[in-house]
C-alpha positions as CSV (number, residue, x, y, z in Angstrom):
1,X,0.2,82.8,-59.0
2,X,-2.1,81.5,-56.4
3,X,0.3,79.2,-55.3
4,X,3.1,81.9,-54.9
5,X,3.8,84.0,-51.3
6,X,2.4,87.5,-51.7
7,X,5.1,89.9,-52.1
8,X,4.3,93.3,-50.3
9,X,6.5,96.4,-50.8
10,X,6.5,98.1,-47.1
11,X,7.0,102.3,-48.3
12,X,6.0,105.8,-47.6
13,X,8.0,109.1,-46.2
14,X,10.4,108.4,-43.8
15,X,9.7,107.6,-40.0
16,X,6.1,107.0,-40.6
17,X,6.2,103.9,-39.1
18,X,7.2,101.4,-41.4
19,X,9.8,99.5,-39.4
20,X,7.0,99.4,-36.8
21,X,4.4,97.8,-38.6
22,X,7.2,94.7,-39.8
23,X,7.7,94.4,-36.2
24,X,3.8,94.4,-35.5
25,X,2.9,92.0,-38.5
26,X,6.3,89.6,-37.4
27,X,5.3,89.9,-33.3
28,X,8.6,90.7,-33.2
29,X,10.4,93.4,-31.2
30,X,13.9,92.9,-32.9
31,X,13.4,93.7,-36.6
32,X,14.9,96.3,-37.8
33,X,16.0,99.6,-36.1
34,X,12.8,101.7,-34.2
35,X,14.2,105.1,-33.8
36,X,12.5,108.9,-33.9
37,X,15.0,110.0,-36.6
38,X,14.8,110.2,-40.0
39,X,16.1,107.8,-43.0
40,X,16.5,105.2,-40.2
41,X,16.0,102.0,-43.0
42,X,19.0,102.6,-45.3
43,X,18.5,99.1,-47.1
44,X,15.4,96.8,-48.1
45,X,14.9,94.1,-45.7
46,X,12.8,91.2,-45.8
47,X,11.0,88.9,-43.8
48,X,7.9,86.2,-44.3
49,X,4.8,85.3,-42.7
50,X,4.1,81.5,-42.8
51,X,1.4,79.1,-42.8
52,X,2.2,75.6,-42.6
53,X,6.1,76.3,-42.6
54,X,4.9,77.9,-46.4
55,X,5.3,81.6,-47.0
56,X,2.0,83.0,-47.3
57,X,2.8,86.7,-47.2
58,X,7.0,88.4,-48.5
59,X,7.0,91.7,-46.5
60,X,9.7,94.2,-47.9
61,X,11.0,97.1,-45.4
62,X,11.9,99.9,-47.7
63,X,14.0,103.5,-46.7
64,X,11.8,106.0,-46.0
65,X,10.9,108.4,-49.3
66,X,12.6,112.1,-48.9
67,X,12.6,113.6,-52.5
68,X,9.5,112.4,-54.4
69,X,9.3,116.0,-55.7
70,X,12.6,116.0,-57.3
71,X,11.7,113.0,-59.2
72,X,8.7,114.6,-60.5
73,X,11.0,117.5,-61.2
74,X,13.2,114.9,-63.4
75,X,10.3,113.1,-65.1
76,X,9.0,116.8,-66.0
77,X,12.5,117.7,-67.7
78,X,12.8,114.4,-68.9
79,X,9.7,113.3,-70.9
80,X,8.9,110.4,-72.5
81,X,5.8,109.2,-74.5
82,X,2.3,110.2,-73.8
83,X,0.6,107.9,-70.8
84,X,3.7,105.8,-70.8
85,X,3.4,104.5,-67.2
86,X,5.9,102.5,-65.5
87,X,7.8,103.1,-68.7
88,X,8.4,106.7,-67.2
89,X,10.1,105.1,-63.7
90,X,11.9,102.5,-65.6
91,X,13.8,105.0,-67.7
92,X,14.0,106.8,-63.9
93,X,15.8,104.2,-62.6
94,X,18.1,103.7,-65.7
95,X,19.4,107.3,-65.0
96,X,22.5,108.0,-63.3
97,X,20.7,110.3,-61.1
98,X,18.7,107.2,-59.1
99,X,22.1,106.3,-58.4
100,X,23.6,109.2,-56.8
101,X,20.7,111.9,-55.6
102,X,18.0,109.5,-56.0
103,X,19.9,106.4,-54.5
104,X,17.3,105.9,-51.2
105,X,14.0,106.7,-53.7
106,X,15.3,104.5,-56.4
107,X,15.7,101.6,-53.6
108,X,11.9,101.8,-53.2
109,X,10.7,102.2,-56.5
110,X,12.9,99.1,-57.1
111,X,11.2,97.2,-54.8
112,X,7.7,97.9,-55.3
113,X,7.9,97.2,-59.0
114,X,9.3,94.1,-58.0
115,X,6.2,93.5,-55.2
116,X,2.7,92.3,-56.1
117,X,1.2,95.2,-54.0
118,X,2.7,98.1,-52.1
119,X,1.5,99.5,-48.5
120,X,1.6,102.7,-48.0
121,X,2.1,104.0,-44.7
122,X,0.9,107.5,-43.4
123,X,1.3,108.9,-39.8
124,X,-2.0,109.9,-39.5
125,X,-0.9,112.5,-36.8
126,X,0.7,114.5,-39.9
127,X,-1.0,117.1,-42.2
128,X,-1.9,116.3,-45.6
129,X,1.0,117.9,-46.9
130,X,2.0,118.5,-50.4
131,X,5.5,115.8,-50.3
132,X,2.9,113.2,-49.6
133,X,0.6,113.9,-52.7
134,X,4.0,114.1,-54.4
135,X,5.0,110.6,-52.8
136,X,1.6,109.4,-53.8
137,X,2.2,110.5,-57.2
138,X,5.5,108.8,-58.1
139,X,4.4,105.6,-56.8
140,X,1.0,105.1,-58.6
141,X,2.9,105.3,-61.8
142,X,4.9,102.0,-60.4
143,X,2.0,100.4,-62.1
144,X,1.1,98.8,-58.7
145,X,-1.8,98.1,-56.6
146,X,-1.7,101.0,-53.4
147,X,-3.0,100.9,-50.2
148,X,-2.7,103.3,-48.0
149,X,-2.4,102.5,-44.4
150,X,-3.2,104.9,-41.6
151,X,-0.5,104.3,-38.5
152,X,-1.0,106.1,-35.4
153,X,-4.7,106.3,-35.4
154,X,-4.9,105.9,-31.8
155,X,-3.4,109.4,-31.1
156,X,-5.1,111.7,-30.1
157,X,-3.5,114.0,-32.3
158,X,-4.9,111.5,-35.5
159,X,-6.8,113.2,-38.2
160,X,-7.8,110.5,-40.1
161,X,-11.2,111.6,-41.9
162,X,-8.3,114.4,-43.4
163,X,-6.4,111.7,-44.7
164,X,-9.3,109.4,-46.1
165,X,-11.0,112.6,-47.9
166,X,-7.5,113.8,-49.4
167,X,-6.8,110.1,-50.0
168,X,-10.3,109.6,-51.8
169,X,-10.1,112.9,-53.9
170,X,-6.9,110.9,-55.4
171,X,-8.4,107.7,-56.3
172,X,-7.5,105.5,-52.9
173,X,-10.7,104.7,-51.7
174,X,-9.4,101.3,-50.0
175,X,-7.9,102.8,-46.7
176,X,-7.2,100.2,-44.1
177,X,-6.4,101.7,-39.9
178,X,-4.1,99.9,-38.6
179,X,-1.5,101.1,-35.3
180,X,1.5,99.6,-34.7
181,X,1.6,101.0,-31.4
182,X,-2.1,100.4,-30.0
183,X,-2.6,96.6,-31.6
184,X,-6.0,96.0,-32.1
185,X,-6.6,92.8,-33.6
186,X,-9.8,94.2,-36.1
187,X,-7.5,96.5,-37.6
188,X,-5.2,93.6,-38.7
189,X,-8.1,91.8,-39.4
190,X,-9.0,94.3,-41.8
191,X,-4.9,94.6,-43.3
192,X,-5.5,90.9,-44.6
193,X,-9.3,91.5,-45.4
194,X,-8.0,94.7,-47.5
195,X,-5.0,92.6,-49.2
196,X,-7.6,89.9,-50.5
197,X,-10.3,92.2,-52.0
198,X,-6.9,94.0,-53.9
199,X,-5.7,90.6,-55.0
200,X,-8.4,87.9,-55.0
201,X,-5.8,85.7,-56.3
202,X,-4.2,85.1,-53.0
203,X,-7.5,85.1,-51.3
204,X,-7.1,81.4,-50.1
205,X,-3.7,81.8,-48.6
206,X,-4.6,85.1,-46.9
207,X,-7.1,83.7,-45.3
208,X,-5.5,80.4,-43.7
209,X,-3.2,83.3,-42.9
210,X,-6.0,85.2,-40.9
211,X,-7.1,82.0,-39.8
212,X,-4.5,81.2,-38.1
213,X,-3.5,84.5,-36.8
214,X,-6.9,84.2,-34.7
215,X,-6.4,80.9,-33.2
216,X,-3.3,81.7,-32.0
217,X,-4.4,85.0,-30.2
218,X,-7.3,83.1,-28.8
219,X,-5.0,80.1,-27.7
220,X,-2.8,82.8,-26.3
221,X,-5.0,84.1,-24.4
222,X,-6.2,81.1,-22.7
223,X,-2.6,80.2,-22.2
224,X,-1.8,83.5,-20.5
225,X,-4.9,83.1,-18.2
226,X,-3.8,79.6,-17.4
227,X,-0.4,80.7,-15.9
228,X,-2.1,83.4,-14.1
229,X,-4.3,81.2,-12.6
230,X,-1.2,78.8,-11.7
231,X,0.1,81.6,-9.8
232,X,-2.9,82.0,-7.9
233,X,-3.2,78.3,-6.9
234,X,0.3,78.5,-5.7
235,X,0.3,81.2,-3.8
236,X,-2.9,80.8,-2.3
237,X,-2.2,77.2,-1.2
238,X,1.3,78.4,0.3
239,X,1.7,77.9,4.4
240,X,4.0,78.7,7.0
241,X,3.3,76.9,10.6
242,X,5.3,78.9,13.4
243,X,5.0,78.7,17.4
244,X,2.7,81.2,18.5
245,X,4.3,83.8,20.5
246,X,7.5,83.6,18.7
247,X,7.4,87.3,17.1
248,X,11.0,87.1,15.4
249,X,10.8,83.2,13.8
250,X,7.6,85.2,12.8
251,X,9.2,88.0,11.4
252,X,12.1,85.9,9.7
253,X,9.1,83.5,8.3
254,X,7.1,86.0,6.6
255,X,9.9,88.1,4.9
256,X,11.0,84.9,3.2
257,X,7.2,84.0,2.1
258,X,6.9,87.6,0.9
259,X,10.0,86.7,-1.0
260,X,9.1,83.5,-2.2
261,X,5.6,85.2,-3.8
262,X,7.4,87.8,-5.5
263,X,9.7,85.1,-7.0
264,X,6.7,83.3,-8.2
265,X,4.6,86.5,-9.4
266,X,8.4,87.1,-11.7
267,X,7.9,83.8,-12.9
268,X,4.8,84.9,-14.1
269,X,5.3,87.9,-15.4
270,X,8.6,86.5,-17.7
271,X,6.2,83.4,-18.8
272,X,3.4,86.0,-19.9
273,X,6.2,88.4,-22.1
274,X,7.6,85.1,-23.3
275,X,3.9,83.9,-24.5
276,X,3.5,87.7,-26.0
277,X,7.1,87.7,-27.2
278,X,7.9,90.6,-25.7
279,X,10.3,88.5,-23.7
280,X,14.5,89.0,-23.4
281,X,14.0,92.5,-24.9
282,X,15.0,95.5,-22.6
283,X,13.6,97.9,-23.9
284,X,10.0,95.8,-23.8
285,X,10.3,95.3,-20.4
286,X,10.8,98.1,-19.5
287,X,8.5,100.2,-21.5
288,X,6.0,98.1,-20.1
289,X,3.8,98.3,-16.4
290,X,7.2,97.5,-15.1
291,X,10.7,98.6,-13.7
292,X,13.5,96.3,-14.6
293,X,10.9,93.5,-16.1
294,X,9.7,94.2,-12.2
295,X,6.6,96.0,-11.1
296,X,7.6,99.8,-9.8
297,X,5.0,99.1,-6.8
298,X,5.8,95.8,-4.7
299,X,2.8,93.6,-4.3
300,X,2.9,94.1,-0.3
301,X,2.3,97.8,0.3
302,X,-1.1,99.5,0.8
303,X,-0.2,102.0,-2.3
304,X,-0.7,98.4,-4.5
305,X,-3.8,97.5,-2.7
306,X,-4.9,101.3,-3.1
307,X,-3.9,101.2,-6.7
308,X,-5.9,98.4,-7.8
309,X,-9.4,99.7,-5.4
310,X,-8.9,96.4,-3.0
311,X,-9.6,97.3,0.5
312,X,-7.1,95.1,3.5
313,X,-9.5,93.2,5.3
314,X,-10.1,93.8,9.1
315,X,-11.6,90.7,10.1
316,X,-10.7,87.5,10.9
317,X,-7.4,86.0,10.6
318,X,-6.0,89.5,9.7
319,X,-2.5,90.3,10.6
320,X,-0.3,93.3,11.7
321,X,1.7,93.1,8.7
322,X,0.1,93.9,5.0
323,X,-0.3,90.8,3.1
324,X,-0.3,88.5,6.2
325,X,-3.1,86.6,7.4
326,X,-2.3,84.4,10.6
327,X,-4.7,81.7,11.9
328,X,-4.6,80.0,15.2
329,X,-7.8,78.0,15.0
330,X,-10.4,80.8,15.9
331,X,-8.3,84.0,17.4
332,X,-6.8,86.5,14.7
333,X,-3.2,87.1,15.9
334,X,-1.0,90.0,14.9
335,X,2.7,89.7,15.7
336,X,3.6,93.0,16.8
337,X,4.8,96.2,15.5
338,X,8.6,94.7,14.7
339,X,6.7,92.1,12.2
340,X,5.1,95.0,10.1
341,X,8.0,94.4,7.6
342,X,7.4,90.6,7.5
343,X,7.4,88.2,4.9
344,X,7.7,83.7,3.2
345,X,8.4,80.1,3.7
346,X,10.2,79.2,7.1
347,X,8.4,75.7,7.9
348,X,6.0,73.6,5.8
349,X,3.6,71.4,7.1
350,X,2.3,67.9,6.9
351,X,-0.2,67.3,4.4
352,X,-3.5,67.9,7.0
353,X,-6.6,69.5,5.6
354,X,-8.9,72.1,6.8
355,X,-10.1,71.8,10.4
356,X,-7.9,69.3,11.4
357,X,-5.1,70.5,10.3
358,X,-5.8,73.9,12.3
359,X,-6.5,71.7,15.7
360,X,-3.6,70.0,14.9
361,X,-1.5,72.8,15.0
362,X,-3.6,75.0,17.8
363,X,-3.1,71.5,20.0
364,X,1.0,71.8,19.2
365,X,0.9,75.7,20.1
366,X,1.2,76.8,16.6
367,X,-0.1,79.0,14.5
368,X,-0.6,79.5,10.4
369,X,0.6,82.1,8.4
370,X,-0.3,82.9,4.8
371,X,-0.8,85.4,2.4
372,X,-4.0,87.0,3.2
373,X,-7.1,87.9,0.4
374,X,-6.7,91.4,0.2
375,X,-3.2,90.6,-1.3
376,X,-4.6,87.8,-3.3
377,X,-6.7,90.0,-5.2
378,X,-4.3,92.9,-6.0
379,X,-2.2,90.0,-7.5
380,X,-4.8,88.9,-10.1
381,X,-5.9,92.3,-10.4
382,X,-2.6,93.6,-12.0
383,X,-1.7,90.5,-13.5
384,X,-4.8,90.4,-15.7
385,X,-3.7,94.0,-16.1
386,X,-0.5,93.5,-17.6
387,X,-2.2,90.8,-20.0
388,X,-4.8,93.4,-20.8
389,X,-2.1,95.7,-21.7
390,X,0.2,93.1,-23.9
391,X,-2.8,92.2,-25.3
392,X,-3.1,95.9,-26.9
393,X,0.3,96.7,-27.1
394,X,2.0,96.5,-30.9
395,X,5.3,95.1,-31.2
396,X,6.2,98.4,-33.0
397,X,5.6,100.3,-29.6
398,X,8.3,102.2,-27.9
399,X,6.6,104.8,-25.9
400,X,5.5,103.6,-21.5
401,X,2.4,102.2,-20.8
402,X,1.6,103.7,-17.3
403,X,0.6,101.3,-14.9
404,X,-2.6,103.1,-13.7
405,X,-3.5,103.7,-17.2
406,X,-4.2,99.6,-17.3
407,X,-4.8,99.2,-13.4
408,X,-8.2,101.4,-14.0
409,X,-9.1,99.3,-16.8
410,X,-8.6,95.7,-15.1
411,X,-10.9,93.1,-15.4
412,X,-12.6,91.2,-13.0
413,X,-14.0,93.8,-11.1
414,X,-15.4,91.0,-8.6
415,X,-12.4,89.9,-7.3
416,X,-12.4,93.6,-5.7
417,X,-15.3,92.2,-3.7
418,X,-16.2,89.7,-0.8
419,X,-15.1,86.7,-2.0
420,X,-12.7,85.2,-4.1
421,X,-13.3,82.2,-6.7
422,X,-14.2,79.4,-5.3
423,X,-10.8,77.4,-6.2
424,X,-8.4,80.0,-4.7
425,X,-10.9,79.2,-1.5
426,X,-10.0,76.1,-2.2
427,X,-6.3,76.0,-2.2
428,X,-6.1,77.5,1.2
429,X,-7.1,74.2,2.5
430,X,-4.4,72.1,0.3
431,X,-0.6,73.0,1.2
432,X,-0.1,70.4,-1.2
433,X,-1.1,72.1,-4.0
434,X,1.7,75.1,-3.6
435,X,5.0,74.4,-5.1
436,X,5.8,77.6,-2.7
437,X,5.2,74.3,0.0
438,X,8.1,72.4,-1.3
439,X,8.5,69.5,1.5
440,X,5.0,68.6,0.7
441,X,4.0,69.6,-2.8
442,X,2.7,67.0,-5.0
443,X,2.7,68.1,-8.9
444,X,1.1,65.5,-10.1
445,X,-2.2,65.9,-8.1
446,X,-4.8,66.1,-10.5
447,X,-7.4,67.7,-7.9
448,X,-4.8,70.7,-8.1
449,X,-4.6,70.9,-12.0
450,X,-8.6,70.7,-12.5
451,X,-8.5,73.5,-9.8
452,X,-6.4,75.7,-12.3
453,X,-8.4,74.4,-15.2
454,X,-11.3,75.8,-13.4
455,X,-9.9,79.3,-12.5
456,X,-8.2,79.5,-16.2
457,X,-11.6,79.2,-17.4
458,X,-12.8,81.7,-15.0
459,X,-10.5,84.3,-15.9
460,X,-11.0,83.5,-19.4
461,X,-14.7,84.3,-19.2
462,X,-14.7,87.4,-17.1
463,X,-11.9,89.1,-18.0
């Protein structure tokens, strides 16, 4: 037995939730059918959770449960012996009746009899109505460990202390929370923790099970901060050198750097729903922060910056345009009211550093143009957002997730401040390190990939 996958038998009344929390358990958006209809599972389907490429954990999707009453009504006209048990479903299912009126109810007694343990799953948003004690009723006499599971506990609608008293006054005292809309990796924690005290027999497997479920969310996680901070390095180290006085070869020059640092922040945002596996499903992306798989505000607008509490800078090196910082060695140049619309890459330069570089360029009339802090900022800020908010999100989840719901909730409240890491400081100094710099970009410089170590590590920490 202890060598054998657990078999689970996925039931309750139909549309609790039950598709959902396969799709939650699997991390994956496709199985099944998600719909706000009834009787939307017709058949049992299953699917396994492996450790090892071994199947630890069989879970069965069942129809949803519509007429436990009239099987009570049957097993009232139709008795049997005294305290016979499962004996009573068995001669249920035998019937004619579990063929024809009982054909979806039969279909999940079938399956939990056949299961090692059945989860029952309650929308905790419901009253404790009298088809659910009924429900409750028909399936404890499957002769079958139950445990309920309260879905939608993060609503605020939830009455779960209802649901654990009416559940305690029939005998289910081990109640796990879990929402397959809201994830929240304690309450899956305590799914697996739940399964093991039920069947101690399977206690090893579950737990290389939950084992493993935690080092991929924390490898995850330092996976996703890694690409954010990849994005930073790049578009932080990302240069334009232009003639000074030349507003239009300005103009021209920033609208494709704008456009190059919205390709990149794309490339992003796809690699993080990949690494969530939320990625390549419509209706994901766009139930997400997003339009399209797109933010709905574009990263070079003050309603971003506004959005996220960064205030555009007014100093230094601070251009007409939003977004745009232009250097020409010690004077902060604007290009003019027809540059306001500006954006990216229209010459790169040689691989100079700091200082030098700058006299370089102010010596050859010329001046810099990048993508100034303020922008910077409100680019980490709702990245680390959207992490923040695949992080929580189930893969049962269909309803939006508002942008300013996250945005108020980001991390790394410093980088609203006066400074910004040290390594994004850092970057401005090295074209090379931009792959946004493509004449001079060098992919294999290891100063570059410590840099992103470091500000992976950072964002790791302070998130």
């Amino acid at each position: 037995m202890a060598g054998e996958a657990l078999n689970v038998a996925v039931v309750g009344h139909t549309n609790t939730g039950k598709t959902s929390l396969m799709r939650t358990l699997l991390r994956d958006t496709q199985f099944g059918e998600v719909r706000d209809a009834p009787a939307t599972t017709r058949h049992v389907e299953a699917a396994q959770l492996l450790v090892d490429d071994q199947p630890v954990l069989c879970l069965y999707d069942t129809p949803g449960l519509e007429d436990a009453s009239g099987i009570l009504d049957w097993l009232e006209l139709n008795p049997g012996e005294r305290g016979e048990g499962a004996s009573a479903i068995r001669r249920f299912l035998a019937d004619p009746a579990a063929g024809m009126r009982f054909e979806q109810e039969a279909k999940v007694l079938r399956q939990l009899m056949a299961s090692d343990v059945g989860l029952y799953v309650i929308d905790a948003r419901e009253p404790v109505l009298p088809k659910y004690r009924d429900e409750l009723a028909v399936l404890s006499q499957c002769a079958r460990p139950l445990l309920p599971l309260l879905n939608y506990v993060s609503a605020e609608s939830a009455d779960t202390q209802t649901w654990r008293s009416a559940l305690a006054e029939l005998g289910l005292h081990a109640v796990v929370a879990f929402d397959t809309v809201v994830f929240d990796a304690a309450g899956e924690r305590a799914l697996f923790e739940k399964l093991i005290s039920v069947l101690d027999a399977h206690r090893e497997p579950l737990s290389r099970l939950l084992a493993l479920r935690e080092r991929e969310a924390r490898l995850r996680l330092e996976t996703a901060c890694q690409l954010i901070a990849d994005m930073l390095i790049d578009v932080a180290a990302a240069l334009v050198v232009l003639p000074e006085g030349d507003g239009d070869a300005a103009a021209r020059a920033w609208q494709q750097l704008q456009d190059r640092v919205r390709e990149r922040e794309q490339v992003c945002i796809d690699r993080l729903l990949e690494l969530f596996a939320f990625g390549g499903v419509e209706h994901a992306l766009t139930r997400l922060p997003l339009e399209q798989g797109r933010w709905d505000l574009d990263l070079f607008t003050p309603e971003a910056m506004r959005e996220y509490g960064v205030q555009t800078g007014k100093g230094l090196g601070v251009g007409a345009a939003a977004g745009l910082a232009v250097d020409a060695l010690s004077a902060g140049l604007t290009l003019g009211a027809g540059t306001a619309t500006g954006a990216a890459i229209g010459a790169v330069i040689a691989n100079r550093r700091g200082l030098v570089r700058r006299l370089w360029h102010r010596a050859l009339g010329q001046m810099e143009l990048r993508i100034d802090d303020a922008t910077l900022r409100v680019l980490a800020l709702r990245e680390l957002a959207l992490l923040k908010a695949l992080e929580r999100r189930g893969h049962g989840a269909v309803a939006p997730v508002a942008t300013g719901q996250v945005a108020d909730k980001a991390p790394l409240e410093r980088l609203r401040g006066e400074r910004l890491p040290a390594d994004v400081d850092r970057a401005r100094v090295r074209p090379d390190w931009s792959a946004l710099n493509r004449e001079v970009y060098r992919s294999e410089s290891v100063s570059r990939a410590e840099a992103s170590r470091r500000l992976g590590r950072l964002l790791l920490a302070e998130r």
